[in-house]
C-alpha positions as CSV (number, residue, x, y, z in Angstrom):
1,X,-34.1,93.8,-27.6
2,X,-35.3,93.6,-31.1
3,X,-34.9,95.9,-34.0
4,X,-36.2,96.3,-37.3
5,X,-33.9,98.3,-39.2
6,X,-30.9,97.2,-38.0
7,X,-28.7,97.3,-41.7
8,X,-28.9,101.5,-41.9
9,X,-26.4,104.1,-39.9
10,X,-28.4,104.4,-36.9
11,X,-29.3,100.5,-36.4
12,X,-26.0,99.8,-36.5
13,X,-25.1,102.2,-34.0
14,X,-28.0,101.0,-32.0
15,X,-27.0,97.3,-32.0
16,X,-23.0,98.4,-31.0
17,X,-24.3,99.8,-27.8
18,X,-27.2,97.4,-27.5
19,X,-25.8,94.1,-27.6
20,X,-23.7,94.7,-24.1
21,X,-26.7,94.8,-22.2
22,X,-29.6,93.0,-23.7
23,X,-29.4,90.0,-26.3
24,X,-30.2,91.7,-29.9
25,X,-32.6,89.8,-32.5
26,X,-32.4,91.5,-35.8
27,X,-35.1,90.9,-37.8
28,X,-33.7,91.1,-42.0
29,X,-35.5,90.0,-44.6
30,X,-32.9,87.8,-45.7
31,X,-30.0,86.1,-43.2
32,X,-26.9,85.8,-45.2
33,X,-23.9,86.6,-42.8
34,X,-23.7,90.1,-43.2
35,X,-26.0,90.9,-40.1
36,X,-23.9,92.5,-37.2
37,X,-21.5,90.7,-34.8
38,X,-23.1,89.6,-31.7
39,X,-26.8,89.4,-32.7
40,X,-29.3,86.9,-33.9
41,X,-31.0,87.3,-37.2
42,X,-34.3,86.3,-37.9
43,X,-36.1,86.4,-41.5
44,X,-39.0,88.7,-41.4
45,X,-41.7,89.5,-44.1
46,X,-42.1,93.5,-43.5
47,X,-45.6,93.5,-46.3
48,X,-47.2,90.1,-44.2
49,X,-49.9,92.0,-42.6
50,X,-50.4,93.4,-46.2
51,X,-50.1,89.9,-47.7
52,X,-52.4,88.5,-44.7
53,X,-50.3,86.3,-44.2
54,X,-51.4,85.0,-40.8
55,X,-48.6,82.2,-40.2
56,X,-46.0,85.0,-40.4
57,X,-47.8,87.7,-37.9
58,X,-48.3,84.8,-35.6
59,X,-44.7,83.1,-35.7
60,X,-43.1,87.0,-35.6
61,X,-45.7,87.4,-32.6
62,X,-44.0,84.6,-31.0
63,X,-40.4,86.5,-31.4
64,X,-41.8,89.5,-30.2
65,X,-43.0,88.1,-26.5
66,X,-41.8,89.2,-23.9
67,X,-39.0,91.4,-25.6
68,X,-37.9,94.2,-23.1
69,X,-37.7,96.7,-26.0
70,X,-38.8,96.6,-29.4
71,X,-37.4,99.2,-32.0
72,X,-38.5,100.2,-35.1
73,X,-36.5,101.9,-37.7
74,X,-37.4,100.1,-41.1
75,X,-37.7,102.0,-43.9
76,X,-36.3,102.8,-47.4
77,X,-33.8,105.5,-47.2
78,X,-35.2,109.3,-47.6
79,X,-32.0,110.7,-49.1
80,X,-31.3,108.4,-51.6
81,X,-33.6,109.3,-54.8
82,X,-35.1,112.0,-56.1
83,X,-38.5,112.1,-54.7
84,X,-40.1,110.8,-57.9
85,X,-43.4,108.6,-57.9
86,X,-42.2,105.5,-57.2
87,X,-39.6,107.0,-54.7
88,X,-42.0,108.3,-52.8
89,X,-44.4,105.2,-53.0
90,X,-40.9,102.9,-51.7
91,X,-40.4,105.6,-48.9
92,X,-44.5,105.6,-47.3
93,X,-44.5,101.9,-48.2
94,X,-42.0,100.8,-46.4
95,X,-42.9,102.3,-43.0
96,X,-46.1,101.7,-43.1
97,X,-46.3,98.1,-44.1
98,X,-43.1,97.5,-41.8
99,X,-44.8,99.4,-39.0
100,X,-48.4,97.3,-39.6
101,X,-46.6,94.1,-39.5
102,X,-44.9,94.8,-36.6
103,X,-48.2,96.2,-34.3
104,X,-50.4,92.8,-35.8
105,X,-47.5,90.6,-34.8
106,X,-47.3,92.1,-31.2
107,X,-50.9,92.1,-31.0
108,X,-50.4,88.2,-31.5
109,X,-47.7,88.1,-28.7
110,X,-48.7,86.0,-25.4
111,X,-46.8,89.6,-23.7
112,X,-46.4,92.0,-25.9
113,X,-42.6,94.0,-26.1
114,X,-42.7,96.1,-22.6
115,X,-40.8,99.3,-24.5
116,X,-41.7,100.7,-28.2
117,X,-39.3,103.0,-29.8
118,X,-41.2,103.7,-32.7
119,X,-38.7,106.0,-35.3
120,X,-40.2,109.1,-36.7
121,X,-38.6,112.0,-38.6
122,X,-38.2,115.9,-37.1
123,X,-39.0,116.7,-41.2
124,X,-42.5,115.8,-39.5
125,X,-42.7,119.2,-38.3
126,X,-42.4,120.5,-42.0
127,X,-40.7,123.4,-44.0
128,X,-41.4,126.2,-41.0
129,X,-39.0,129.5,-41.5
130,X,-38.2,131.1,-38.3
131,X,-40.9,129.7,-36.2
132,X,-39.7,128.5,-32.9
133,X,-40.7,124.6,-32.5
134,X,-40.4,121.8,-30.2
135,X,-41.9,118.5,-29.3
136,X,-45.3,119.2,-28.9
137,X,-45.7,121.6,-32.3
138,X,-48.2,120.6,-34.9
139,X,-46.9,118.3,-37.6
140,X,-47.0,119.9,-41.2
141,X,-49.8,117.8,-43.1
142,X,-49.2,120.0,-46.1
143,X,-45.8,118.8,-46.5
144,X,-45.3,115.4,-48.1
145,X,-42.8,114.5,-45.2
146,X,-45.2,116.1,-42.6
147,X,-47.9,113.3,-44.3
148,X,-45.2,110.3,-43.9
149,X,-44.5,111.3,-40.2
150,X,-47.9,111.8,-39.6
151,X,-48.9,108.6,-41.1
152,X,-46.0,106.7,-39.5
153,X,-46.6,107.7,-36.1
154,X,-50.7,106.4,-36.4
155,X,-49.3,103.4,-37.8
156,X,-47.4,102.7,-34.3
157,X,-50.3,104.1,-32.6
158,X,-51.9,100.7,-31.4
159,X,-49.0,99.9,-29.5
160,X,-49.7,101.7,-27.0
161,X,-52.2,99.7,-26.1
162,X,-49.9,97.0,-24.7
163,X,-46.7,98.3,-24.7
164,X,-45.2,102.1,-23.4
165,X,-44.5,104.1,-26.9
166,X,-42.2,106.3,-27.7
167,X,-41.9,107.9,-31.0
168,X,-39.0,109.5,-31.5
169,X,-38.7,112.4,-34.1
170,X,-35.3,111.8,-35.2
171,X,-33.2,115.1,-37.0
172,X,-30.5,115.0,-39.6
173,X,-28.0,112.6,-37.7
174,X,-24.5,113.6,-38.2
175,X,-21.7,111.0,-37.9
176,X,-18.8,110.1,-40.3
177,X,-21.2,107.1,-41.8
178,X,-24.1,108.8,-42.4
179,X,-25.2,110.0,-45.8
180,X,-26.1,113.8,-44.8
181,X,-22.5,113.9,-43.7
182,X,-20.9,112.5,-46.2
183,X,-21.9,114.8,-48.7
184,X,-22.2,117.8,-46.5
185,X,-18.3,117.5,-45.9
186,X,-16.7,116.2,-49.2
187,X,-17.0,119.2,-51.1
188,X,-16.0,121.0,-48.0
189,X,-12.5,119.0,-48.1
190,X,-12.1,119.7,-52.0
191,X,-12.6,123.6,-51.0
192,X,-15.7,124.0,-53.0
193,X,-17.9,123.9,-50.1
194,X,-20.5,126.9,-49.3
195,X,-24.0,127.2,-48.7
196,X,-26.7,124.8,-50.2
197,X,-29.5,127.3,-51.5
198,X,-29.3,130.6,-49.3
199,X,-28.4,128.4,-46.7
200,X,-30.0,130.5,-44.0
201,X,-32.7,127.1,-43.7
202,X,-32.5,125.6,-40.0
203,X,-31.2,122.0,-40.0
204,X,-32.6,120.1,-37.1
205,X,-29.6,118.0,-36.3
206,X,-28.0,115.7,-34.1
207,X,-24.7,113.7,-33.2
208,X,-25.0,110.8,-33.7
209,X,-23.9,109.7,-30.7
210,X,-26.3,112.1,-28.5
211,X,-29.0,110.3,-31.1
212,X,-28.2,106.8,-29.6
213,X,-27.3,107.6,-25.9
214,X,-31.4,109.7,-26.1
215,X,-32.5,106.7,-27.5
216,X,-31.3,104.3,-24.6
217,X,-31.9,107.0,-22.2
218,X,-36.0,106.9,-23.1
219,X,-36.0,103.7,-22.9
220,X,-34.4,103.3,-19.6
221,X,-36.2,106.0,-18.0
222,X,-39.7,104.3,-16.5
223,X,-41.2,107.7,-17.1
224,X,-40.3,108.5,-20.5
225,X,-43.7,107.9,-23.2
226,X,-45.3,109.6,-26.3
227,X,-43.3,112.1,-28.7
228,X,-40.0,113.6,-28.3
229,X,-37.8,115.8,-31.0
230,X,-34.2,114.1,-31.0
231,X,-32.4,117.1,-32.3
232,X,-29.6,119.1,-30.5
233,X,-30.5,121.6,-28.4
234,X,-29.1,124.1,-30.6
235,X,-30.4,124.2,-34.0
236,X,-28.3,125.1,-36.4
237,X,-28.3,127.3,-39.8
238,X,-27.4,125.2,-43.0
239,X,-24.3,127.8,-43.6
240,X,-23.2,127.7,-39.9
241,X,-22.8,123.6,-40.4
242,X,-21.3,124.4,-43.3
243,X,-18.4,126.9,-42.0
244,X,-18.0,125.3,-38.8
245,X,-16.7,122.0,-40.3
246,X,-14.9,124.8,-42.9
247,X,-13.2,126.1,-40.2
248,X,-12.0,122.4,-38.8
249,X,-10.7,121.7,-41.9
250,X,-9.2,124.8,-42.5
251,X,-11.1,125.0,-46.0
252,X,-13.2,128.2,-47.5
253,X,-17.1,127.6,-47.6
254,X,-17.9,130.4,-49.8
255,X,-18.8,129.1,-53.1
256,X,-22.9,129.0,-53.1
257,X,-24.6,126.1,-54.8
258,X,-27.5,126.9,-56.4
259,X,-30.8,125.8,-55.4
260,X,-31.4,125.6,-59.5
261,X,-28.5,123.3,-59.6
262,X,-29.4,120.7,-56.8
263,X,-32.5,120.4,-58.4
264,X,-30.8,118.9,-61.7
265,X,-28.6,116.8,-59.4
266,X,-31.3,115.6,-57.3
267,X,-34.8,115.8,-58.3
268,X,-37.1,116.8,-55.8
269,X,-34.9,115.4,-53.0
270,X,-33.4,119.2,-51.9
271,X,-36.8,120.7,-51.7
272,X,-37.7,117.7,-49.1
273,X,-34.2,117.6,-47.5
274,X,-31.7,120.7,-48.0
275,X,-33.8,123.5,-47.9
276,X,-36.6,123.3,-45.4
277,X,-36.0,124.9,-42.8
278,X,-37.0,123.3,-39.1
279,X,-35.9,125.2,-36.0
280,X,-36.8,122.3,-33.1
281,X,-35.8,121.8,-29.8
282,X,-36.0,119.2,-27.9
283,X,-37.9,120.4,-25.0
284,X,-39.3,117.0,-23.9
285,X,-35.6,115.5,-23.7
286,X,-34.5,118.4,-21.9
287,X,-36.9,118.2,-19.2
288,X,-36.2,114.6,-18.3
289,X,-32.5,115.8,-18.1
290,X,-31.0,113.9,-21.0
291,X,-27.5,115.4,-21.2
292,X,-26.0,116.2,-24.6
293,X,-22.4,115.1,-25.0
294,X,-22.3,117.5,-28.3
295,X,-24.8,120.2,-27.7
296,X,-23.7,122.9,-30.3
297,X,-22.3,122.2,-34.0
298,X,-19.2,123.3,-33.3
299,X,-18.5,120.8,-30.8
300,X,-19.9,118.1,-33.0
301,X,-18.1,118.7,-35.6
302,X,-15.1,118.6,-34.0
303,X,-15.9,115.4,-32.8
304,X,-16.8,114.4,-35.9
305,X,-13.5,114.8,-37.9
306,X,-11.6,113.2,-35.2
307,X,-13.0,110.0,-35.5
């Protein structure tokens, strides 16, 4: 197996229950001892099919042959900024040139990877209200992250060509090390936690762990190609999050915060990521009969503050 991406929350959930069954390359763009335990780093170039930098395509080509499963998850973090100009530029950027490198180097390979897990984001599907949505909804092009999935997903396109895709359109992961967590639940433990806007928005979220074990179960399952929401299959109001890891904590969650206010602390970033409001299931997953070890948000979040 060989991912790009390895460094954020998911990749290095990825490689942990990877590395038992295949031998991991992580490509970095720098190898200096902090890659994970059990793996072998490689230097990549994410911008060399930008730079035309042949000798790189063709050397990563070489990495790439024969690989049972490549995945793909590089990309500058969406939560961390505040959507200006060049935080937006650093966010498309960074997909697409990683994702153009990647498709020119396998296009290179003697055998190209047999498995593509191409990331995407359920954010693709846009800010929606109360429609009902699952895998095989229309993107939202009007919505800057509807663009990036859109765009992201045609990047990985000509992979198919060679290799079986899937694109997975990952939600708002929940697990005690990632950021949507983190700052979901620390004013929740300092009793100041309530709902983010109205908080009525739909969260499209997902364990972590049901997010990895989906992950490895597409890729295991011959069958399993094309696009598929990795949410939980029951979607989740912003406030019910909110009270339900109240409730574990045995903390209030009625002091609002102002959508007024976010927007001072965080730029544009709430209007992108608190407040839409994306009500997907995962139909696709479903039908294969993936089975989710924390289906409802109660469950997860119980799971979550025991770890």
């Amino acid at each position: 197996m060989v991912i790009a991406g390895a460094s954020g929350p998911i990749g290095r959930r990825l490689v942990v229950a990877a590395k038992d069954r295949w031998r991991v390359t992580v490509l970095t763009r720098r190898v200096d001892g902090s890659e994970p335990e059990g793996t072998t780093p490689l230097a990549w170039t994410p911008t060399a099919a930008k730079d035309g930098d042949v000798a790189h395509l063709e050397g990563l080509g070489r990495v790439l042959s024969g690989a049972d499963v490549l995945v793909n998850l590089a990309g500058a973090s969406i939560a961390d900024g505040r959507f200006g100009p060049e935080h937006r530029k650093a966010i498309v950027d960074s997909r697409l040139d990683a994702t153009t490198t990647l498709v020119q180097a396998a296009a290179r390979a003697e055998r190209a990877p047999r498995t593509w897990f191409q990331a995407s984001g359920a954010s693709v599907y846009g800010d929606r209200g109360e429609e009902e949505l699952e895998d095989r909804s229309e993107p939202d092009t009007s919505f800057f992250l509807g663009q990036l999935g859109v765009a992201w997903e045609q990047a990985a396109a000509p992979a198919a060509e060679r290799s079986r895709l899937i694109v997975g359109r990952i939600g708002v992961v929940l697990a005690p090390e990632a950021e949507a967590w983190r700052r979901l639940v620390l004013p929740i433990r300092l009793g100041v936690g309530g709902p983010l806007g109205d908080g009525k928005q739909w969260w499209p979220w997902i364990h972590g762990a049901d997010l990895i074990g989906s992950m490895l179960f597409l890729i295991d399952a011959g069958e399993a190609g094309g696009t598929y929401a990795l949410t939980a299959p029951e979607p989740a109001r912003q406030i019910e999050i909110t009270r339900a890891a109240a409730r574990a904590l045995r903390r209030p969650a009625i002091v609002p915060v102002p959508a007024f206010a976010l927007r001072l602390l965080f730029g544009g970033m709430p209007d992108m990521v608190l407040f839409p409001s994306t009500k997907v299931r995962p139909a696709r997953l479903l039908e294969h009969g993936f089975a989710f070890r924390y289906p409802t948000i109660d469950a997860a979040v119980e799971g979550l503050l025991a770890d």
